[in-house]
mmCIF entry with sequence, helices, sheets and N, C-alpha, C, O atoms, coordinates in Angstrom:
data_MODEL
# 
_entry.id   MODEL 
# 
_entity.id                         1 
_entity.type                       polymer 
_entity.pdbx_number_of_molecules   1 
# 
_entity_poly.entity_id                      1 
_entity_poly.type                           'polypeptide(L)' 
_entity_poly.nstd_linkage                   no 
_entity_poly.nstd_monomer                   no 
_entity_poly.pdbx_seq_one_letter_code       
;(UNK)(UNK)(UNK)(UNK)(UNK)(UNK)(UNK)(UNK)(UNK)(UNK)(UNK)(UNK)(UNK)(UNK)(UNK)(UNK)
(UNK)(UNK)(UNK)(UNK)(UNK)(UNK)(UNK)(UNK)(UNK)(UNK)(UNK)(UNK)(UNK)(UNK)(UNK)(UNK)
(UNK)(UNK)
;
_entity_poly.pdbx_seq_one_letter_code_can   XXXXXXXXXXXXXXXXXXXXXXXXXXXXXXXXXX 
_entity_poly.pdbx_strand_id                 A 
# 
loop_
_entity_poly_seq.entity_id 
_entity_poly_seq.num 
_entity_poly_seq.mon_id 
_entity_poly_seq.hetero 
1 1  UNK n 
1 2  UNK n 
1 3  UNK n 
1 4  UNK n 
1 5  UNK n 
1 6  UNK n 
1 7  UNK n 
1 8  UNK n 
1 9  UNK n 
1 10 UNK n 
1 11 UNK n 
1 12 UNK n 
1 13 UNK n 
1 14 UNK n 
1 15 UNK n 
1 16 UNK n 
1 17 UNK n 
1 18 UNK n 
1 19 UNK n 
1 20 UNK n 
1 21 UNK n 
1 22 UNK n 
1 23 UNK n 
1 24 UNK n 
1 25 UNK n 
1 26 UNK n 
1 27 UNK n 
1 28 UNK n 
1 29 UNK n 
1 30 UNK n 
1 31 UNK n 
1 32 UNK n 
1 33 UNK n 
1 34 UNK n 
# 
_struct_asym.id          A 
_struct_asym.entity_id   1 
# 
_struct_conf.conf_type_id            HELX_P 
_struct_conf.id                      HELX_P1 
_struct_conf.pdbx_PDB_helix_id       AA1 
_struct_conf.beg_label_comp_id       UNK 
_struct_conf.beg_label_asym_id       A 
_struct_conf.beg_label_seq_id        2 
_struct_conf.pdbx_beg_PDB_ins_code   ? 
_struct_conf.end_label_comp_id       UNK 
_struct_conf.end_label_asym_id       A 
_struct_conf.end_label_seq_id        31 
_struct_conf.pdbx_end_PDB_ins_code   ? 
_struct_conf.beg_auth_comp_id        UNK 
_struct_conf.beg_auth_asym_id        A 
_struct_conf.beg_auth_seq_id         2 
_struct_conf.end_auth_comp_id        UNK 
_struct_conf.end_auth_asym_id        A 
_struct_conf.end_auth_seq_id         31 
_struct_conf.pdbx_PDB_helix_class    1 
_struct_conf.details                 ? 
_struct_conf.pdbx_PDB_helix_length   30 
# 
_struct_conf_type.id          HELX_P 
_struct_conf_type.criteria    ? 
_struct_conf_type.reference   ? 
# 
loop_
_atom_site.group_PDB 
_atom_site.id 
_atom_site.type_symbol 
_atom_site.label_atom_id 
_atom_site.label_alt_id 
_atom_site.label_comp_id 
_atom_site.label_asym_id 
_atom_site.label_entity_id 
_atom_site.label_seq_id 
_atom_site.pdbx_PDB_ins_code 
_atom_site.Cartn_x 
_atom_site.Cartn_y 
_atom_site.Cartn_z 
_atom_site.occupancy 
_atom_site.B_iso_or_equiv 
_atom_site.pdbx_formal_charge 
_atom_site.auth_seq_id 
_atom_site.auth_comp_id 
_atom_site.auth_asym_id 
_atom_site.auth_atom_id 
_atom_site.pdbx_PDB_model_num 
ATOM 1   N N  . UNK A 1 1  ? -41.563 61.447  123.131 1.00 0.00 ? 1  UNK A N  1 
ATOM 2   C CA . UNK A 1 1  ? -40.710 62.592  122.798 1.00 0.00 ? 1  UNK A CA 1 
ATOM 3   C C  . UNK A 1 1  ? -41.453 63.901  123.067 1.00 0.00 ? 1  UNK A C  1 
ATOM 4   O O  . UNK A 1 1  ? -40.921 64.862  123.623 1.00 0.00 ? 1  UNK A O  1 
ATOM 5   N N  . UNK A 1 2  ? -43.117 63.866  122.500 1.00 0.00 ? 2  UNK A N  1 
ATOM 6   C CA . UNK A 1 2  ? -43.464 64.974  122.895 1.00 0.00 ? 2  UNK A CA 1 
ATOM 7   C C  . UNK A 1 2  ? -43.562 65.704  124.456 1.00 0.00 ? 2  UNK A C  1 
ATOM 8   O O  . UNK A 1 2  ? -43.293 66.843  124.836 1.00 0.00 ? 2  UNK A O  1 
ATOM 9   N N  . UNK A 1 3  ? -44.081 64.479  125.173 1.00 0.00 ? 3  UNK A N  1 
ATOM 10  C CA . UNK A 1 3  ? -43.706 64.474  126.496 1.00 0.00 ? 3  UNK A CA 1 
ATOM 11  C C  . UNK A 1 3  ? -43.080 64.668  127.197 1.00 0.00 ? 3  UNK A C  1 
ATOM 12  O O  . UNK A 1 3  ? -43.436 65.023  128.321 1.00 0.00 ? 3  UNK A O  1 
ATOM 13  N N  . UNK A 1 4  ? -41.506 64.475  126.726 1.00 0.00 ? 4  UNK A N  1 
ATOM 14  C CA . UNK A 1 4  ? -40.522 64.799  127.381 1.00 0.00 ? 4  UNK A CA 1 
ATOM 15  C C  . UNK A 1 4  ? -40.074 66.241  127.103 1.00 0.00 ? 4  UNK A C  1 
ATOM 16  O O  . UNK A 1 4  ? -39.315 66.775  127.912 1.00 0.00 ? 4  UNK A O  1 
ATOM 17  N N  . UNK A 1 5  ? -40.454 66.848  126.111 1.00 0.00 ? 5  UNK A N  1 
ATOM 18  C CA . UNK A 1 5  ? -40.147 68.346  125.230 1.00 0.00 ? 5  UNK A CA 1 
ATOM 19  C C  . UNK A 1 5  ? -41.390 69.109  126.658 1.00 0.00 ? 5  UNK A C  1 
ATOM 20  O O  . UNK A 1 5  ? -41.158 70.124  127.314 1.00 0.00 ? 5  UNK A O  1 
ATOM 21  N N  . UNK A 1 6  ? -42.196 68.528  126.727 1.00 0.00 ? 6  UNK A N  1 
ATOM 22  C CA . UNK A 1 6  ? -43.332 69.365  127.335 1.00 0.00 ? 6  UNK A CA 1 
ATOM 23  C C  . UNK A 1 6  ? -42.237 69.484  128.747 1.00 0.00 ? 6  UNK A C  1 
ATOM 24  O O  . UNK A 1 6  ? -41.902 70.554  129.257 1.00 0.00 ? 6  UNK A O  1 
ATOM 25  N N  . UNK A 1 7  ? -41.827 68.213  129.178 1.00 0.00 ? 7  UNK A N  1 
ATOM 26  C CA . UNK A 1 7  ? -41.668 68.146  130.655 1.00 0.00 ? 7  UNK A CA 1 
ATOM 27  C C  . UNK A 1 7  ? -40.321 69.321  130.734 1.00 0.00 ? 7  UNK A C  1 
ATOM 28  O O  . UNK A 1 7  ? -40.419 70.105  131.678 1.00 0.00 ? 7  UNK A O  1 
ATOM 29  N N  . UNK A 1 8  ? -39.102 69.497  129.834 1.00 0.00 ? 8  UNK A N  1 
ATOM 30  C CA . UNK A 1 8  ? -38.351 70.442  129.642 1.00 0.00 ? 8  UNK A CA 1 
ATOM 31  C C  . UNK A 1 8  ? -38.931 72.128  129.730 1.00 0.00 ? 8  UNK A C  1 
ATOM 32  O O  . UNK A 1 8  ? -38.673 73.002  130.558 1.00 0.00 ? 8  UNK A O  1 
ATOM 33  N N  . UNK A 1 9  ? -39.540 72.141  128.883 1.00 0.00 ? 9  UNK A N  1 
ATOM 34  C CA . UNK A 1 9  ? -40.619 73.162  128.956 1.00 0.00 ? 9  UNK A CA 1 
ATOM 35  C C  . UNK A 1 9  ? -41.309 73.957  129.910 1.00 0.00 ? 9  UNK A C  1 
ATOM 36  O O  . UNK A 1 9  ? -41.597 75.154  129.895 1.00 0.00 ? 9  UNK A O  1 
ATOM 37  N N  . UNK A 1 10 ? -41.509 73.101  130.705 1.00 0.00 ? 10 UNK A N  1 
ATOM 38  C CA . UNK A 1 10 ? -42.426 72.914  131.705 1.00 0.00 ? 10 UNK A CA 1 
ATOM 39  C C  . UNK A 1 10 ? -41.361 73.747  132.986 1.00 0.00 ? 10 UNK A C  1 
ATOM 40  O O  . UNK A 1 10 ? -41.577 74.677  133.763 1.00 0.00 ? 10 UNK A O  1 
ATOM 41  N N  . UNK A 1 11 ? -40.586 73.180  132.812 1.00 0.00 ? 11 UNK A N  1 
ATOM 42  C CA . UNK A 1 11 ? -39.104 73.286  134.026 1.00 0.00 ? 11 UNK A CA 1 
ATOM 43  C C  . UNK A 1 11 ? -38.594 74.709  133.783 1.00 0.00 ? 11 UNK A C  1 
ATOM 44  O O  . UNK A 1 11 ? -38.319 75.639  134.541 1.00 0.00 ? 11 UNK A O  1 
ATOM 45  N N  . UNK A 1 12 ? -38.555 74.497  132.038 1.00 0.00 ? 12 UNK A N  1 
ATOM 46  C CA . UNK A 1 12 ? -37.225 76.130  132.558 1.00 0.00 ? 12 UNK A CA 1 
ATOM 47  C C  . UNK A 1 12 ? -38.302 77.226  132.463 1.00 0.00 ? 12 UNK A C  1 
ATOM 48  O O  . UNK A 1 12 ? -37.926 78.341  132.827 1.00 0.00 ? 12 UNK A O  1 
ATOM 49  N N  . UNK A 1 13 ? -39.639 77.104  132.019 1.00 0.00 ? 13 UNK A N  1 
ATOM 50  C CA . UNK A 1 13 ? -40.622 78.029  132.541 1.00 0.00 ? 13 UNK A CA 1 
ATOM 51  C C  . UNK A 1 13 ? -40.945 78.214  133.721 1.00 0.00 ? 13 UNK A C  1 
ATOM 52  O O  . UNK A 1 13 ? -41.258 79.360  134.044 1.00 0.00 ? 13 UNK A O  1 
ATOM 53  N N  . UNK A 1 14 ? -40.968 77.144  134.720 1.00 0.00 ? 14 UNK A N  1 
ATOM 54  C CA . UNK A 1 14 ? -40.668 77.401  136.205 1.00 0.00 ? 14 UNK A CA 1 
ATOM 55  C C  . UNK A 1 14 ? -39.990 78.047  136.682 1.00 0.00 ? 14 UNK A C  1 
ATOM 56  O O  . UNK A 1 14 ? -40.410 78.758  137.595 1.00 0.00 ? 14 UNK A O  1 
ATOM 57  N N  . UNK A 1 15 ? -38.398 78.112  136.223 1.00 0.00 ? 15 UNK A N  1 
ATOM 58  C CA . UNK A 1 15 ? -37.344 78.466  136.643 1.00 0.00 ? 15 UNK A CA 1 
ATOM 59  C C  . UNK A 1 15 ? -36.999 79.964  136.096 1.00 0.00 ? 15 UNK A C  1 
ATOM 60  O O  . UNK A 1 15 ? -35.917 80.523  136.270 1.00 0.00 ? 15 UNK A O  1 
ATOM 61  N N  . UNK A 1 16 ? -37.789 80.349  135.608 1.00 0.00 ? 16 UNK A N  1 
ATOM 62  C CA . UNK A 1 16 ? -37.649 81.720  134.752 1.00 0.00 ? 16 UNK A CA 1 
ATOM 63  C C  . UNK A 1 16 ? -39.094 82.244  135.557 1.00 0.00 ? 16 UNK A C  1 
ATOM 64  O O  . UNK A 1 16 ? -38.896 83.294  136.169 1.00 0.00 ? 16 UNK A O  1 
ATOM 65  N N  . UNK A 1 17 ? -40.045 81.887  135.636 1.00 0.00 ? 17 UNK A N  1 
ATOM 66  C CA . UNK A 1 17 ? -40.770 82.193  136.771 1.00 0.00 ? 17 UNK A CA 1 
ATOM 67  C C  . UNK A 1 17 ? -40.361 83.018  138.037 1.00 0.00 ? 17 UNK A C  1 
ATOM 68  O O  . UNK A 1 17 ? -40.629 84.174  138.367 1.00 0.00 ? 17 UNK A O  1 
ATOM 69  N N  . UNK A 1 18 ? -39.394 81.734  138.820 1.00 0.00 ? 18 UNK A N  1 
ATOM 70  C CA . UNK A 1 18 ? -39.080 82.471  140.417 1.00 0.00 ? 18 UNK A CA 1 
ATOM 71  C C  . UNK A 1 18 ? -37.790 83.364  140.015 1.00 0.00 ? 18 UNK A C  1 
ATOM 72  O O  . UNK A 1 18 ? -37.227 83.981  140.918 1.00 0.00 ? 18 UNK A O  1 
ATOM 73  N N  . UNK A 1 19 ? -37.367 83.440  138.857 1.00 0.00 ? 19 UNK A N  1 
ATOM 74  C CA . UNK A 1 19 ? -36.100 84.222  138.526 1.00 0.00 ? 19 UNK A CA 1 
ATOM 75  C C  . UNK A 1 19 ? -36.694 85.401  138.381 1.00 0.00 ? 19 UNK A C  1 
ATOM 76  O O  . UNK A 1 19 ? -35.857 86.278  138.591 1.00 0.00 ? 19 UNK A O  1 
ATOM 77  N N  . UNK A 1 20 ? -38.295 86.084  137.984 1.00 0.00 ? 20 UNK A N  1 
ATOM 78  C CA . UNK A 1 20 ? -38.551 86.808  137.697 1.00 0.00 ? 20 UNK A CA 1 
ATOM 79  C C  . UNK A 1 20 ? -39.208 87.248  139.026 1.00 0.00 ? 20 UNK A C  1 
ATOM 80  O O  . UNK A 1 20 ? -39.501 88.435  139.172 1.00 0.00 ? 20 UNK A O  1 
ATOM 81  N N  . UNK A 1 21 ? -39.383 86.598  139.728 1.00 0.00 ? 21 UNK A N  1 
ATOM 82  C CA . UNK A 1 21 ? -40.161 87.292  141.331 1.00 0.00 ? 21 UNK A CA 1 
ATOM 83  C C  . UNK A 1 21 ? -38.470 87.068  141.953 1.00 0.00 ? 21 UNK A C  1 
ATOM 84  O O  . UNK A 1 21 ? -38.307 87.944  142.802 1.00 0.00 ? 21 UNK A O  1 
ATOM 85  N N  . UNK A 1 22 ? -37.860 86.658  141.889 1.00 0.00 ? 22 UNK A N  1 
ATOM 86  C CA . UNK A 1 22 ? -36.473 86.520  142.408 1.00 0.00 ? 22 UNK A CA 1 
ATOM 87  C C  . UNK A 1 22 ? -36.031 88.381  142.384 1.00 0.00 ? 22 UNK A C  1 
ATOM 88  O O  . UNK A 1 22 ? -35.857 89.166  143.317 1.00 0.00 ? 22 UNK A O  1 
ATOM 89  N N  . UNK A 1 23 ? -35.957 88.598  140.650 1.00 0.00 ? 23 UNK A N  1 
ATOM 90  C CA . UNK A 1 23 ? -35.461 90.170  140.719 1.00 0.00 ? 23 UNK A CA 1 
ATOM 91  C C  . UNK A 1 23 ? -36.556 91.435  141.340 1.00 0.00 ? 23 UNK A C  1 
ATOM 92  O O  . UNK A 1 23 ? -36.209 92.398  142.023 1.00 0.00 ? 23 UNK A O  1 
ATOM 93  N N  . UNK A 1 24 ? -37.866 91.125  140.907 1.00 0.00 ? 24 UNK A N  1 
ATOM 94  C CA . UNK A 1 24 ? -38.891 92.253  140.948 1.00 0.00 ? 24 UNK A CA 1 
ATOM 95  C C  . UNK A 1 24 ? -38.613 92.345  142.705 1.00 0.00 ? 24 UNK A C  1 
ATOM 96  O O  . UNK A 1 24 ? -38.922 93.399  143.259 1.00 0.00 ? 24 UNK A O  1 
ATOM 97  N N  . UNK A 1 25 ? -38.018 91.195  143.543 1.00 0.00 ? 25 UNK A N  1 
ATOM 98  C CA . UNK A 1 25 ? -38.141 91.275  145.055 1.00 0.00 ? 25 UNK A CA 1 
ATOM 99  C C  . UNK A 1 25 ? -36.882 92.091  145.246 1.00 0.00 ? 25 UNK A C  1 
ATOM 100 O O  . UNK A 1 25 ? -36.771 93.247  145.653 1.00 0.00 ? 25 UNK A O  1 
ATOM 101 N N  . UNK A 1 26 ? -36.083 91.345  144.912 1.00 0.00 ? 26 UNK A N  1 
ATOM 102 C CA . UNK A 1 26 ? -34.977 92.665  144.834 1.00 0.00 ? 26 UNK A CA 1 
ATOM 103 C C  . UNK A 1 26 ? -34.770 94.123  144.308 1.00 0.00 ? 26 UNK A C  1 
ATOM 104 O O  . UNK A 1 26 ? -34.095 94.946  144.927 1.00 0.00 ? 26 UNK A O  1 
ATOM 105 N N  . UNK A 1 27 ? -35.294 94.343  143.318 1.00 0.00 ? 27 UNK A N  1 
ATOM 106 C CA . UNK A 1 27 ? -35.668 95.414  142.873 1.00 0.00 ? 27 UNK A CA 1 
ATOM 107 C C  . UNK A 1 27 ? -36.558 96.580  143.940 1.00 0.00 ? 27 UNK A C  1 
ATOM 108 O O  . UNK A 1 27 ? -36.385 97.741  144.309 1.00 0.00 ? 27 UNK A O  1 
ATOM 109 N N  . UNK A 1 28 ? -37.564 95.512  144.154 1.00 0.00 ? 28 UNK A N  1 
ATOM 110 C CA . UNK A 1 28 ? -38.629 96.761  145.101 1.00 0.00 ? 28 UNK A CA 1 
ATOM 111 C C  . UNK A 1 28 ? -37.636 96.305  146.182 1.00 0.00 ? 28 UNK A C  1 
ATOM 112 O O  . UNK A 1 28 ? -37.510 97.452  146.612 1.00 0.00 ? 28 UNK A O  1 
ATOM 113 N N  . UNK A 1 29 ? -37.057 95.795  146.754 1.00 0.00 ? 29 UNK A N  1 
ATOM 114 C CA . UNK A 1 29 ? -36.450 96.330  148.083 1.00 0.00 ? 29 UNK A CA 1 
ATOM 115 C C  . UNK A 1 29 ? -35.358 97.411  148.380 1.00 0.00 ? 29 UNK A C  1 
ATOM 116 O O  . UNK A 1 29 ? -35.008 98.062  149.365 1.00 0.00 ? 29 UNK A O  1 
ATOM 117 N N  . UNK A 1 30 ? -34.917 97.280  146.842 1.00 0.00 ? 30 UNK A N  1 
ATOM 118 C CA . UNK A 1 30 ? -33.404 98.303  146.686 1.00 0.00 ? 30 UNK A CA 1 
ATOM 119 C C  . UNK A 1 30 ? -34.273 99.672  146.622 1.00 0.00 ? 30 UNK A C  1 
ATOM 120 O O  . UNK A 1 30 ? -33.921 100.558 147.402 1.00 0.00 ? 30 UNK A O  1 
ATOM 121 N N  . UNK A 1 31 ? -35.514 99.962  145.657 1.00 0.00 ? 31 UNK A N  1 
ATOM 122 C CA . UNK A 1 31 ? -35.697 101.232 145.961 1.00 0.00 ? 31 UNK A CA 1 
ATOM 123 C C  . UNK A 1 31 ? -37.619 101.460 147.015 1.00 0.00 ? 31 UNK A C  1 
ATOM 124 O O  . UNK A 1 31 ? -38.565 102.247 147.043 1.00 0.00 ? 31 UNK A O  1 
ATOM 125 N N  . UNK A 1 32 ? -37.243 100.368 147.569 1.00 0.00 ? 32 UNK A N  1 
ATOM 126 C CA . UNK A 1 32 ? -38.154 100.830 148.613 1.00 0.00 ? 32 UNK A CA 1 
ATOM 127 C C  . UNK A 1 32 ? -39.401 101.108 148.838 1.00 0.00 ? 32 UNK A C  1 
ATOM 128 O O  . UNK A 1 32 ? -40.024 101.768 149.669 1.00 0.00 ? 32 UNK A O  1 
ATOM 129 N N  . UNK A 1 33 ? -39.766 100.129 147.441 1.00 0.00 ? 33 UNK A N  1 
ATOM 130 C CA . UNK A 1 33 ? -41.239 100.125 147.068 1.00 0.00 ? 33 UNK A CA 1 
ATOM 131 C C  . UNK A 1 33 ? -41.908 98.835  148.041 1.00 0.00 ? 33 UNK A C  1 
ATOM 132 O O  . UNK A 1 33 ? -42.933 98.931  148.715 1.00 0.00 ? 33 UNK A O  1 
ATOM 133 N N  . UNK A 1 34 ? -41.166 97.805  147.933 1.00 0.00 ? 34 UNK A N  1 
ATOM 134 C CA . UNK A 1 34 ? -41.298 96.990  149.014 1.00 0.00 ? 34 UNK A CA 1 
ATOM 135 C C  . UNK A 1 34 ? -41.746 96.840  150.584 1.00 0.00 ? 34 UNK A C  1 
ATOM 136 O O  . UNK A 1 34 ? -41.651 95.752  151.152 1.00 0.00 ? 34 UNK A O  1 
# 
């Protein structure tokens, strides 16, 4: 159980990861910091 809590964990911290270089890329491209 703990294992599987980690492996959840593990995932949507990934996924909140590239969500966060996902916007900062969009962001600097809209104003051109990019």
């Amino acid at each position: 159980m703990s294992g599987e809590v980690g492996g959840v964990f593990r995932n949507t911290a990934f996924i909140l990861v590239l969500f966060i270089l996902l916007v900062i890329i969009l962001a600097s491209g809209c104003f051109g910091i990019y």
